[in-house]
C-alpha positions as CSV (number, residue, x, y, z in Angstrom):
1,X,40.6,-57.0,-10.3
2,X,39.2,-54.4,-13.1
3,X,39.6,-50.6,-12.7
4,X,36.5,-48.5,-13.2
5,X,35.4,-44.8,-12.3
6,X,32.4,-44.1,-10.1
7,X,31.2,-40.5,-9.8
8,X,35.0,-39.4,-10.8
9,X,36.5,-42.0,-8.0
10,X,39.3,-44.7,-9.5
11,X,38.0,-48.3,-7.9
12,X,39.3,-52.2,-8.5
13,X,36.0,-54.4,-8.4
14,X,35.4,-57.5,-9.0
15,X,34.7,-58.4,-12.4
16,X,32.4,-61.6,-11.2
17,X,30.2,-58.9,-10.0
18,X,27.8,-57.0,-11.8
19,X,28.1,-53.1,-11.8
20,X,25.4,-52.6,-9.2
21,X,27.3,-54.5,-6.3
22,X,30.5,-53.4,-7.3
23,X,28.7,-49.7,-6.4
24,X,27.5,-51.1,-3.2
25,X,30.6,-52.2,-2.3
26,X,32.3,-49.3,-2.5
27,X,30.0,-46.8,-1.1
28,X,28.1,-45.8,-3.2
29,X,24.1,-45.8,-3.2
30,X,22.0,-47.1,-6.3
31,X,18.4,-48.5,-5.9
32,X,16.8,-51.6,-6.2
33,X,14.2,-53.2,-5.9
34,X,14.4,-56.7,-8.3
35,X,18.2,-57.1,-7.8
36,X,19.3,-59.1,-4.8
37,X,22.9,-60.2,-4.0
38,X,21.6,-63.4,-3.1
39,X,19.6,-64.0,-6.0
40,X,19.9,-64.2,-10.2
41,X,19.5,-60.6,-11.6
42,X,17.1,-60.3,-14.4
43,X,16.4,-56.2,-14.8
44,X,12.7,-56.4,-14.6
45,X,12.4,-53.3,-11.8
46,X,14.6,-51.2,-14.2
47,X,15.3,-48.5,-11.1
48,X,19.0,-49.3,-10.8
49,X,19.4,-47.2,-13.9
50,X,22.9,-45.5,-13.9
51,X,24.6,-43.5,-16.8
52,X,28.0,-45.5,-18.3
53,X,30.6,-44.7,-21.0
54,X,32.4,-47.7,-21.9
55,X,35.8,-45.2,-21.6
56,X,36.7,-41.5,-20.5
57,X,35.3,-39.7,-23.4
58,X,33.0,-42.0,-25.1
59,X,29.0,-41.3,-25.3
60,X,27.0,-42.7,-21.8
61,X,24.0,-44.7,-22.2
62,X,21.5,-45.1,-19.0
63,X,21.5,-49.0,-18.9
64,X,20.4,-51.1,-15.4
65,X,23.1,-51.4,-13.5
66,X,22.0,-55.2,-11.7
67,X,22.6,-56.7,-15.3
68,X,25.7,-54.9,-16.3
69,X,29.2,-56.6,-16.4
70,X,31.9,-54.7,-15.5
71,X,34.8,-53.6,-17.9
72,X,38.0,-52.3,-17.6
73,X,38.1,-48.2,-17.9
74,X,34.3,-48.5,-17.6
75,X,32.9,-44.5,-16.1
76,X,30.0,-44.5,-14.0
77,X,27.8,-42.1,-13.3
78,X,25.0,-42.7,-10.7
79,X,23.8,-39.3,-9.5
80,X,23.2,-37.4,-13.0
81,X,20.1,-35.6,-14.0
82,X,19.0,-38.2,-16.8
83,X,20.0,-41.4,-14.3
84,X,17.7,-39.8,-11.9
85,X,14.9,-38.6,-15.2
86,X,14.9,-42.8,-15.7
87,X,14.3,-43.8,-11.8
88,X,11.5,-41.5,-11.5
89,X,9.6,-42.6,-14.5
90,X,10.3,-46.1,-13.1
91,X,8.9,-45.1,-10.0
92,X,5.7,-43.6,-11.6
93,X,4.4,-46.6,-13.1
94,X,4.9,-48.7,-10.0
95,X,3.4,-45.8,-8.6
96,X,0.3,-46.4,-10.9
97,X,-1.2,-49.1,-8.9
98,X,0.5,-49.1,-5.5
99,X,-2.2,-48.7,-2.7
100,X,-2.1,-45.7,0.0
101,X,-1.4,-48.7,2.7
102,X,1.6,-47.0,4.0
103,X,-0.3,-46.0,7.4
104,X,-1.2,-49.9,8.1
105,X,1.6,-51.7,6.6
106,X,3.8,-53.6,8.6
107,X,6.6,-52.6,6.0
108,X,6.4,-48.8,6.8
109,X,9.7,-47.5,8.2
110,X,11.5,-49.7,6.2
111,X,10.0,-49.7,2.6
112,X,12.2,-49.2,-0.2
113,X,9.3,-47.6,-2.1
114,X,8.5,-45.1,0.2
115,X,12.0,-43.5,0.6
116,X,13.3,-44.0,-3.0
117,X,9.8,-41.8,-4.0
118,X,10.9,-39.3,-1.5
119,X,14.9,-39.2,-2.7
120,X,14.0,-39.0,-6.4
121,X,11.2,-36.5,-5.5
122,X,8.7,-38.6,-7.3
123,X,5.1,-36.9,-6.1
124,X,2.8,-36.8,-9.2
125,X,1.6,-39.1,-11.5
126,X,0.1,-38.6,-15.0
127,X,-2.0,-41.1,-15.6
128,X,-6.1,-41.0,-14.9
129,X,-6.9,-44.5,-15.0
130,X,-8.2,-46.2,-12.3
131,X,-6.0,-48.7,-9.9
132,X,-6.1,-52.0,-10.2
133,X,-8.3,-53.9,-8.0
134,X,-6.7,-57.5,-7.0
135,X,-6.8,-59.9,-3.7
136,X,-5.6,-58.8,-0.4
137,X,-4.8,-60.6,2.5
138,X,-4.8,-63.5,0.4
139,X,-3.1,-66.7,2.2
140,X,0.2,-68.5,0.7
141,X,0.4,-71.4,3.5
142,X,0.8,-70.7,7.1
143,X,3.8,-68.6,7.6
144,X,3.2,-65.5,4.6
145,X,0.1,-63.7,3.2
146,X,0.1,-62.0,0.3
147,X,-1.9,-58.5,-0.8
148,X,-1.6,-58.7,-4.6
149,X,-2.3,-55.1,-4.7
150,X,1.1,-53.9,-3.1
151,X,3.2,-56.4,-5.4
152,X,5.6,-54.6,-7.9
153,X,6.6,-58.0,-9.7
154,X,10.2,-57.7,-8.7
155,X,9.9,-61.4,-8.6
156,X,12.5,-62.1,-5.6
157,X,10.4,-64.5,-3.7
158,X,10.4,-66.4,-7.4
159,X,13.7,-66.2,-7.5
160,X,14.7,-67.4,-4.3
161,X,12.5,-70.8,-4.4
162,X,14.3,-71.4,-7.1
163,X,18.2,-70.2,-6.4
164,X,18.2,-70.8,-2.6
165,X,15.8,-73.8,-1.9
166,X,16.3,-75.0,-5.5
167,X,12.4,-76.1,-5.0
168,X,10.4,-73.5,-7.1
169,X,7.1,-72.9,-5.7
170,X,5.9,-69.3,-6.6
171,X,5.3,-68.0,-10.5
172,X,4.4,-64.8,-11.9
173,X,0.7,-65.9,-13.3
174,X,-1.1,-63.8,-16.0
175,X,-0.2,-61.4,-18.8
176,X,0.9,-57.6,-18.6
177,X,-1.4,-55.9,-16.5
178,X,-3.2,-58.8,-15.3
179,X,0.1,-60.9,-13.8
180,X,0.3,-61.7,-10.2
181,X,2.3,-63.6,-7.7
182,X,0.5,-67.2,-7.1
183,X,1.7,-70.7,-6.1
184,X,1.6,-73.3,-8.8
185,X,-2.1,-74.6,-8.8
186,X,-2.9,-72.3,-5.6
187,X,-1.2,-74.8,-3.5
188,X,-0.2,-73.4,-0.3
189,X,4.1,-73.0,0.3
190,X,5.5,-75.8,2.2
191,X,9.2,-75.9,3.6
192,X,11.2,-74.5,6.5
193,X,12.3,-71.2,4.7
194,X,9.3,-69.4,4.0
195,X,10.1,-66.3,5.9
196,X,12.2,-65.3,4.1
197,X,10.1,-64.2,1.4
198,X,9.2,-60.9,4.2
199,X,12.4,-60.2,4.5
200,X,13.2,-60.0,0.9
201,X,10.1,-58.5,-0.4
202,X,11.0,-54.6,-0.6
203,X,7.0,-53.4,-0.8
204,X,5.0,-55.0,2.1
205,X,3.5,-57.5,-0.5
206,X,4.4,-60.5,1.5
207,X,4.2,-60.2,4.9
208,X,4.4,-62.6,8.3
209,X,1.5,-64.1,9.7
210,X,3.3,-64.3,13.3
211,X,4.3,-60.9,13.0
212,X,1.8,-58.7,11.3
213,X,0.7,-55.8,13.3
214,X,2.7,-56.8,16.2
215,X,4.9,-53.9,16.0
216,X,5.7,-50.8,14.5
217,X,9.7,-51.1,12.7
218,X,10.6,-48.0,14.5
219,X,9.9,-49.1,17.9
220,X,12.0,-51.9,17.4
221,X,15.6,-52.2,18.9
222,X,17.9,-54.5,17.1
223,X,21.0,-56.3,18.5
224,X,23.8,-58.3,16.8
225,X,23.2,-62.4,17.8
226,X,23.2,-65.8,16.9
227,X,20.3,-68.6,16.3
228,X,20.3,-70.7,19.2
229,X,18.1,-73.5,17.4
230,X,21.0,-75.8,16.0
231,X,24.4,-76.1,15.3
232,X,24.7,-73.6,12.6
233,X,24.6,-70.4,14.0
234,X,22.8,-68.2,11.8
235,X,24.0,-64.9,12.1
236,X,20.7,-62.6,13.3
237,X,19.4,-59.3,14.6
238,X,17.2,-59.7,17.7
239,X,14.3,-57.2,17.4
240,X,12.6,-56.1,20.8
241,X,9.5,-53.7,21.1
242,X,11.4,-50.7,23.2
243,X,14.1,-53.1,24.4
244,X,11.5,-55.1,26.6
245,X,9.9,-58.0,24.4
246,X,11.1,-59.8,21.6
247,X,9.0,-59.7,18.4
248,X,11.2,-61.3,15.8
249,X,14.4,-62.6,14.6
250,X,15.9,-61.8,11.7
251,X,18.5,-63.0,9.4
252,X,21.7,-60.9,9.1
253,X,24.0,-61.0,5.8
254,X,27.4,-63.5,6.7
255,X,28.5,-65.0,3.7
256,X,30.8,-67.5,5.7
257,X,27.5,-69.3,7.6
258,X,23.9,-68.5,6.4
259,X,24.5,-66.2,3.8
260,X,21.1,-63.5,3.8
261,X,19.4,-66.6,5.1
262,X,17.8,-68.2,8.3
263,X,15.1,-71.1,8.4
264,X,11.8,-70.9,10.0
265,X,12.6,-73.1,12.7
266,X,15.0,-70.3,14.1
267,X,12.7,-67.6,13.2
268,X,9.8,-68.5,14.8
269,X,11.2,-69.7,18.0
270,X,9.9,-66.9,20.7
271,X,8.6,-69.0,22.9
272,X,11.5,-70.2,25.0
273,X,13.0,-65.9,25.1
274,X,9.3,-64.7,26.2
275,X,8.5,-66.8,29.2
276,X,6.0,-65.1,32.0
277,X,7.4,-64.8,35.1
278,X,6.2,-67.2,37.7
279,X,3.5,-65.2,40.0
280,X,4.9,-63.4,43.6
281,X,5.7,-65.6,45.9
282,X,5.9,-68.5,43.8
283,X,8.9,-70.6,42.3
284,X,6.7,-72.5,39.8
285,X,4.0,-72.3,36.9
286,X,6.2,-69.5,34.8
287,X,10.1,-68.1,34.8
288,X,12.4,-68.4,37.9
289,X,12.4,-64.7,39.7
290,X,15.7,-65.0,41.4
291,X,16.3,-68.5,43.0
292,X,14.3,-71.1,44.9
293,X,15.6,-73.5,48.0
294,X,13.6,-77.1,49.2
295,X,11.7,-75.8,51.8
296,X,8.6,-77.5,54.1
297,X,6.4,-76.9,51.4
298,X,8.3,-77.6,48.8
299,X,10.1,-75.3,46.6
300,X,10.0,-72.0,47.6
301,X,11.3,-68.4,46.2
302,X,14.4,-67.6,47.9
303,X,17.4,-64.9,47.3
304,X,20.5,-65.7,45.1
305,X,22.9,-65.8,48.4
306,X,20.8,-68.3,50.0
307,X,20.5,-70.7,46.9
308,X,24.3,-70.4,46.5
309,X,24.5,-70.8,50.0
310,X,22.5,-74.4,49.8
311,X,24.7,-75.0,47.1
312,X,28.0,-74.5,48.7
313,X,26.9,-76.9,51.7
314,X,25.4,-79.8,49.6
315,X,28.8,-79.9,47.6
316,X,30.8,-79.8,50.6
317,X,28.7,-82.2,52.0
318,X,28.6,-84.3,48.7
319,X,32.1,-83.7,47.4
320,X,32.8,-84.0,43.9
321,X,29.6,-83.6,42.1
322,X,28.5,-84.4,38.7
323,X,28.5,-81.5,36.5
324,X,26.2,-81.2,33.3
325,X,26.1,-78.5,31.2
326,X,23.5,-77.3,28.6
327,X,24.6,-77.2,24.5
328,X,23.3,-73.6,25.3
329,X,25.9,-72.6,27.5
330,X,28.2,-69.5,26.0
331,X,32.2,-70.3,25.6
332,X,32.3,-67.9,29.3
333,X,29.7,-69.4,30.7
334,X,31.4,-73.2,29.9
335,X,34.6,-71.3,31.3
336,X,33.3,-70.7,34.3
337,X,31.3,-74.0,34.8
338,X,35.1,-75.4,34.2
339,X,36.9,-73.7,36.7
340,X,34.5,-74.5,39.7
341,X,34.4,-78.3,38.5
342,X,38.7,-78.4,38.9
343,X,38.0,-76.9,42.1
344,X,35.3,-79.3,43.1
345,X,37.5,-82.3,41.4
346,X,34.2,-82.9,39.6
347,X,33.2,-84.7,35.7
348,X,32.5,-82.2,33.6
349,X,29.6,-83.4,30.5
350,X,27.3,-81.3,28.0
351,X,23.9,-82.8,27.4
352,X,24.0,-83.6,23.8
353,X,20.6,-85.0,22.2
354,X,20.2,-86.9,18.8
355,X,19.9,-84.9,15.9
356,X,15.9,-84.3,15.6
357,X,15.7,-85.4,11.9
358,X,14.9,-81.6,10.6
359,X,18.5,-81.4,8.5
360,X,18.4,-80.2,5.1
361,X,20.8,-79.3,2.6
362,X,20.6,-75.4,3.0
363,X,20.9,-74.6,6.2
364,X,19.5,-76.6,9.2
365,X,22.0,-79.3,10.3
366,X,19.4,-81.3,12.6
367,X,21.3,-80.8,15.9
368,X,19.6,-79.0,18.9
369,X,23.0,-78.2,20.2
370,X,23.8,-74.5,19.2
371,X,27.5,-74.8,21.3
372,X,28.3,-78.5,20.6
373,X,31.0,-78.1,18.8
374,X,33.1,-75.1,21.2
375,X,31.8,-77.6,24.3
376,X,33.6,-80.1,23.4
377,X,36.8,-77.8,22.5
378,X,36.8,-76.9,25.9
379,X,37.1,-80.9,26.9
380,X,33.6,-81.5,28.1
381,X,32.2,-84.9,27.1
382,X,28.8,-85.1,25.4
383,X,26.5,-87.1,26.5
384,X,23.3,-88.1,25.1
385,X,20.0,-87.6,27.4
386,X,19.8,-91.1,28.5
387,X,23.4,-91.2,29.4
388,X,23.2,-87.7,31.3
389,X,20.2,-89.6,33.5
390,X,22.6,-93.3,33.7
391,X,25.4,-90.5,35.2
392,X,22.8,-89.3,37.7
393,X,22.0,-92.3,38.6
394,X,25.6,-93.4,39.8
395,X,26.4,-89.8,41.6
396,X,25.1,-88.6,44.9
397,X,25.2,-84.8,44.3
398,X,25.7,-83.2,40.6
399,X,25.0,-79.3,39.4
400,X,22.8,-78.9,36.5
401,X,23.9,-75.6,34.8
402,X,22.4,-73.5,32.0
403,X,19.8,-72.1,29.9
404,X,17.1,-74.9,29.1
405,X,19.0,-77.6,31.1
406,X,16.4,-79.5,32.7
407,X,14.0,-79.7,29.2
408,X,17.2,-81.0,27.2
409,X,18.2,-84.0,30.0
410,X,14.4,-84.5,30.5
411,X,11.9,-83.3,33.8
412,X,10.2,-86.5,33.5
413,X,13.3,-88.8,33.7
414,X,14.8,-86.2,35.8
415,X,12.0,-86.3,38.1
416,X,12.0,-90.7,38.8
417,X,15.7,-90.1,39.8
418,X,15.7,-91.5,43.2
419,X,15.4,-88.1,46.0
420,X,19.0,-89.8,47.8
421,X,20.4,-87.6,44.6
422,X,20.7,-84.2,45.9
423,X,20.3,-81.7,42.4
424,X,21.1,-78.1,42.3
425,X,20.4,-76.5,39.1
426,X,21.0,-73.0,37.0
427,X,18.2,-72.7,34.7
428,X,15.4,-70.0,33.2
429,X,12.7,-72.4,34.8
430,X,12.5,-74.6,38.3
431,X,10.7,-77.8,38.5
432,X,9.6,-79.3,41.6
433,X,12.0,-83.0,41.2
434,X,11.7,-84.7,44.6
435,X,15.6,-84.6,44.4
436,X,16.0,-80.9,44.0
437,X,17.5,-78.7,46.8
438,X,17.8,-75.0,44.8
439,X,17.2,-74.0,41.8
440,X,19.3,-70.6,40.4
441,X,17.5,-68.5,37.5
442,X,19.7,-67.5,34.6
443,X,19.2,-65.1,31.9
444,X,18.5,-66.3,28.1
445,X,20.3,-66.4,25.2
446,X,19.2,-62.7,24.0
447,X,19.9,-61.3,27.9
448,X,23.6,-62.2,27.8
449,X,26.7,-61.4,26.2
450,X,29.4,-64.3,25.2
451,X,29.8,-66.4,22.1
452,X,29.3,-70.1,20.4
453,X,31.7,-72.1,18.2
454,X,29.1,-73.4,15.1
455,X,29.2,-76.7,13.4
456,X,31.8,-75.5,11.1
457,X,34.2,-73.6,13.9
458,X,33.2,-70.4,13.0
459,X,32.2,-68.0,16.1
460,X,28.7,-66.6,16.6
461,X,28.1,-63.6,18.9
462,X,25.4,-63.2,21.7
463,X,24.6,-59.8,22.8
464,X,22.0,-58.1,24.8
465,X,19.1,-57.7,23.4
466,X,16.7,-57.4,26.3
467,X,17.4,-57.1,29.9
468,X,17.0,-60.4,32.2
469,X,14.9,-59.5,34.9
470,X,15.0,-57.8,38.1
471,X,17.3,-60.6,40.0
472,X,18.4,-62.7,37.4
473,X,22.3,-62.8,37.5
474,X,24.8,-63.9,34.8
475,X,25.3,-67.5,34.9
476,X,29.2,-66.7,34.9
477,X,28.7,-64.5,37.9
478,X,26.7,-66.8,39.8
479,X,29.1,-69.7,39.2
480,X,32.3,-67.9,40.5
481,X,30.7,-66.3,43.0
482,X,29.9,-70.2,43.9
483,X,33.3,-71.1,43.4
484,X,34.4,-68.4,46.0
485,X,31.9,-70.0,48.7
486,X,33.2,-73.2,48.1
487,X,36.6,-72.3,48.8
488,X,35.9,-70.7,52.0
489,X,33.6,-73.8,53.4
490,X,35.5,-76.9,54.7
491,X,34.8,-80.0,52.8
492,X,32.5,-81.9,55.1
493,X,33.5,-86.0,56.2
């Protein structure tokens, strides 16, 4: 470790690190805009300027702090009248041609430019010519679009085509004040990490398609999760308008699994947390209310008590069912599931599809199965779909159990098994299979706390993000409060 002096504090750093992050690391607040800890600093932004004296004593030079080793019984001073002189004349010139979009941009609330301007107490420029008129909304591909006006050059998105996806795919085109952003040969950006470029983007230059003026940043709650769309685990922020609906996921920094990372895959994948609920009075054609129970016309909505009621008589009159799991299913949730199965005397499997051929060399690993890996740590076998539906087969009563159950084993194959099967499941959705008796709703992935193990063993955190609705119990809950009707009916002959 090296000692330095920051603003009169002693500190060790690391001296792998350039000056700017060994700031950061310690507390203390220097701008950036072209500097990313994730990404190759080159200086071009030039507002990480800080004053440093290569020993007590010695002159101090204003230099950029992103492309400054570190040296032993280096002072630094970050908050001094010429280090803030430097920022704001920095700040002037992107100033020059930065448009007055702040009102309609889906950066505002979160800009970098907006609040260094107002903590350096930049508010006049000197210049009279006119701003430079270049392309807005212009398209880069189907995730991002581009407005060419907002772009500082800080050349991040460059950078991280060709640091992190080591496929380069954006250049800075044209000469001094005629250079721009493009894609080589205006081809449009192909690959599965193309969101990133809105996250990394400090200005609002590149922004998301799927998200663009779906929310304002400061109605957005955010909660600590996990990706549930393979084996990974990218560590996220859930983002919900006023705690209700989900409008994005996020990346969040973990060095030890996706880095400042997440691929698009993850990002964009709504659809299964933001499910209408089926219509009143109806078990079908959107998301379970409560529960549902085989009635005489079919499937129809019912209370939790009496679905766990159906449940404790068809295993008591079916002893020893087959119990599958979903690769969805939390550590607690699996916990649960576990305990009732030694109590029913019951097999115990996850569903475990074939990896779906997205895997790449960054992050994706191709496995559907965010919990595969802690699953099988608790002793559950994996089965593949096919197998689940060969199990089925063979059984005369078995308990389907968690979030997105009955689309991972398969409603079609699930829906030939002969109706002598008798099927209770725990999932967001019901289906109407001929061997169904009830059908228990259970909240998602970002309406739950608990964890999963990731590919690598390293544990990924679910917490609640937005409430399940009006009905929908824990699946933990449900199952032990199962367990404790089982144990007070008499196994049936």
């Amino acid at each position: 470790m090296t000692k330095i002096n920051v603003n009169g504090r002693d500190i060790e750093v690391d001296p792998k690190q350039p000056l700017i992050r060994a700031c950061h690391d310690h507390g203390v607040d220097v701008p950036m805009y072209c500097y990313h800890p994730g990404l190759t600093p080159v200086g071009s932004c030039r507002i990480c300027q800080v004053e440093v004296a290569a020993a007590p004593g010695q002159p101090a030079r204003v230099v950029a702090a992103c492309r400054t080793p570190v040296s032993e019984g280096m002072v630094v001073s970050t908050d001094t009248p010429k280090a803030h002189e430097t920022r704001r004349e920095c700040l002037e010139f992107l100033l020059k041609n930065h448009p007055l979009d702040c009102p309609i941009c889906d950066k505002a609330g979160e800009c970098d430019l907006q609040d260094y301007t107002f903590n350096e107490g930049q508010a006049r420029g000197r210049s009279s010519e006119a701003r430079r008129k270049l392309q807005k909304r212009k398209s880069l591909g189907d995730v991002i679009v581009l407005d060419e006006e907002r772009c500082i050059l800080c050349s991040r998105c460059v950078r991280f085509y060709a640091d992190v996806v080591k496929k380069p795919q954006l250049t800075v085109e044209g000469l001094g004040s005629r250079s721009v952003i493009n894609t080589f040969m205006d081809k449009p950006l192909t690959g599965n990490y193309q969101g990133n470029l809105a996250d990394i983007c400090p200005v609002g230059a590149l922004t998301s398609k799927k998200f663009r003026f779906q929310a304002r940043v400061w109605n957005l709650s955010k909660s600590l999760s996990t990706c549930a769309e393979c084996s990974r685990g990218c560590s996220i922020t859930v983002e919900a308008l006023r705690g209700k609906e989900v409008k994005r996921f996020r990346p969040r920094a973990n060095e030890a699994i996706n880095k400042w990372w997440m691929c698009d895959v993850g990002r964009h994948a709504l659809a299964p947390v933001s499910l209408p609920l089926a219509p009143e009075g109806s078990a079908l054609g959107g998301r379970l209310r409560a529960a549902c129970i085989r009635g005489y016309n079919g499937l129809e909505p019912a209370e939790l008590h009496e679905a766990l009621a159906v449940a404790a008589d068809l295993v008591a009159a079916h002893p020893r069912p087959l119990l599958v799991l979903s690769p969805f299913a939390t550590q607690e949730e699996a916990g649960a599931a576990l305990e009732l199965a030694r109590a029913l005397g019951s097999r115990v499997c996850f569903v475990a599809p074939e990896p779906n051929g997205m895997k790449d060399e960054l992050l994706h690993t191709g496995d559907p199965c965010p919990n595969r890996r802690g699953l099988s740590q608790l002793g559950c076998e994996a089965l593949s779909p096919s197998a689940v539906i060969e199990a089925l087969k063979g059984a005369r009563s078995a308990l389907l159990v968690g979030e997105r159950v009955l689309e991972t084993v398969g409603c079609d194959a699930l829906g030939a098994l002969p109706s002598a099967l008798r099927l209770v499941v725990f999932d967001v959705v019901a289906r109407d299979l001929a061997a169904l008796d009830a059908c228990i709703a259970v909240p998602t992935h970002v309406e739950k706390q608990g964890h999963w193990i990731n590919v690598d063993g390293h544990k990924g955190v679910l917490n609640v993000a937005v409430s399940a609705p009006q009905g929908v119990r824990m699946l933990d809950a449900s199952l032990h409060a199962l367990l404790q009707m089982v144990r007070a009916t008499p196994a049936k002959a």
